[in-house]
N, C-alpha and C positions, 0 to 999 in steps of 0.2 A: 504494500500500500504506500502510496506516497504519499509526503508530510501535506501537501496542499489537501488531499484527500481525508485524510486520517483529520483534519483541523474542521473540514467540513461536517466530517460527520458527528465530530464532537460537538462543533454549533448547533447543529440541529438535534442534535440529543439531549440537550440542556434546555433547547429550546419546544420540544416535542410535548410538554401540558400546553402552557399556555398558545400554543400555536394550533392543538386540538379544538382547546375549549372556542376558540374564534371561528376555529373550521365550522366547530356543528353550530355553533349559531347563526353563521353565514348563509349555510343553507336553509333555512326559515325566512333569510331575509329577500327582495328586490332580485339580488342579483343572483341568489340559490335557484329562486323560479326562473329568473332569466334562462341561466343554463339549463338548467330541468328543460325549458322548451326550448332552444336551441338544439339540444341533442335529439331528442323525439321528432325533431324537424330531420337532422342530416341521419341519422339513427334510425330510418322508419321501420325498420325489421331487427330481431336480437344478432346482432355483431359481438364478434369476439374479439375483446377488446384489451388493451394494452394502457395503463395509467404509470407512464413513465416519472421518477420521482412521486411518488403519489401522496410524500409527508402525511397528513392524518387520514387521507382519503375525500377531499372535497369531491372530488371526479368520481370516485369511486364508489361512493357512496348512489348518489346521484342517478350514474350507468346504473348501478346491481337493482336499484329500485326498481330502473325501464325496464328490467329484465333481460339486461345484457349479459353474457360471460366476459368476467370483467378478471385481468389480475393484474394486480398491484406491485408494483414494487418500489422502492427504497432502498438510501445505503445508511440512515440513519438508524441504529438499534433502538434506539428512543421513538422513532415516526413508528416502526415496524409494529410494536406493543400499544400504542396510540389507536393506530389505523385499525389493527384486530380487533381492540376494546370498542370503537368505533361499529365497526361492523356488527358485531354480537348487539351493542346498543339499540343499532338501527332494525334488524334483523333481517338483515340480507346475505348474500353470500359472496364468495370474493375470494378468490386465491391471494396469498399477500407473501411475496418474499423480497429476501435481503439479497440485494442486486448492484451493481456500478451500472450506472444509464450508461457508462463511455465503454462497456464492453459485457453485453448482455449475452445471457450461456444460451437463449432459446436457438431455434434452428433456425434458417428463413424462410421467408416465407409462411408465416405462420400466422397472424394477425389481420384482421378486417380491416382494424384501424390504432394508433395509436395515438394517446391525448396525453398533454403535460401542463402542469400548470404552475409555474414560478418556478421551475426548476434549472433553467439552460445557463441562465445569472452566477450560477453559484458554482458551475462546473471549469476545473481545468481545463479539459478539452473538448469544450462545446462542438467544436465542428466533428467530432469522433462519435460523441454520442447521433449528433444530427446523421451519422454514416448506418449506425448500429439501426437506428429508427426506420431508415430505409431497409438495411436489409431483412428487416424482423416482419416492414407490411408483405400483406401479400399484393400482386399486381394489379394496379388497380384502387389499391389500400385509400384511406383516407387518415391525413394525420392534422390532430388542433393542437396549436402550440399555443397558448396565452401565457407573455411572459418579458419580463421590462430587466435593465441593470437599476436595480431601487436604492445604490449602493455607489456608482459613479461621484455620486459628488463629493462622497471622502477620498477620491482619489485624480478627479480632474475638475477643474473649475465650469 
């Protein structure tokens, strides 16, 4: 593991309550039904689906409700414990494992679609996982990325 990696994940494992507790209220709010019907829109049928970085499961929650085959993953130990408690809360179902987005074990070609959300920001090799992402849809695939540097301005004016 590299030290950039290993640092990340300790941030978000420290960061993994309070970053829950905002997920499952987000989804009750505006922007939870937002996405709720965005996906039902590009989603009209159950897709097997891919929640790249999936921290507490905002997506994933979300997809499992539409009745998508949904799995999750994360390289935070902290998100992973979060997301699962998440799931059981909600009662939906969701595969959830502890994964690096920048180099995923699946086969290819395997996925309908994959979705990520605030995850691309905080990776060393963004453009590796955005390789990984290709090769995991299948042809065809559809992928949602929603996702900003929220973090820039500690480090360029």
């Amino acid at each position: 593991m590299s030290q950039v990696l290993e640092e990340i994940q300790d941030y978000w494992t420290r960061r993994a309550s309070g970053f829950s507790e905002a997920v499952t209220e987000e989804i009750g709010t505006e922007s939870g039904k937002n996405w709720n019907l965005f996906f039902q829109q590009i989603f009209p049928q159950p897709f097997n689906i891919l929640d790249l970085g999936a921290g507490a499961g905002f997506f994933t929650l979300i997809l499992a409700y539409l009745g998508h085959t949904v799995t999750a993953v994360d390289y935070s130990v902290g998100m992973i414990e979060k997301i699962r408690e998440n799931i059981v809360n909600a009662g939906v179902k969701a595969e959830v494992l502890r994964m690096d987005a920048q180099q995923l074990s699946f086969t290819d070609e395997v996925f309908d679609a994959v979705v990520s959300r605030n995850l691309i920001w905080n990776l060393e090799k963004p453009e590796q996982a955005y390789s990984e992402v290709f090769r995991v849809l299948k042809p065809g695939g559809t992928m949602v990325i929603m996702d900003g540097n929220f973090y820039l301005h500690h480090h360029n004016e």
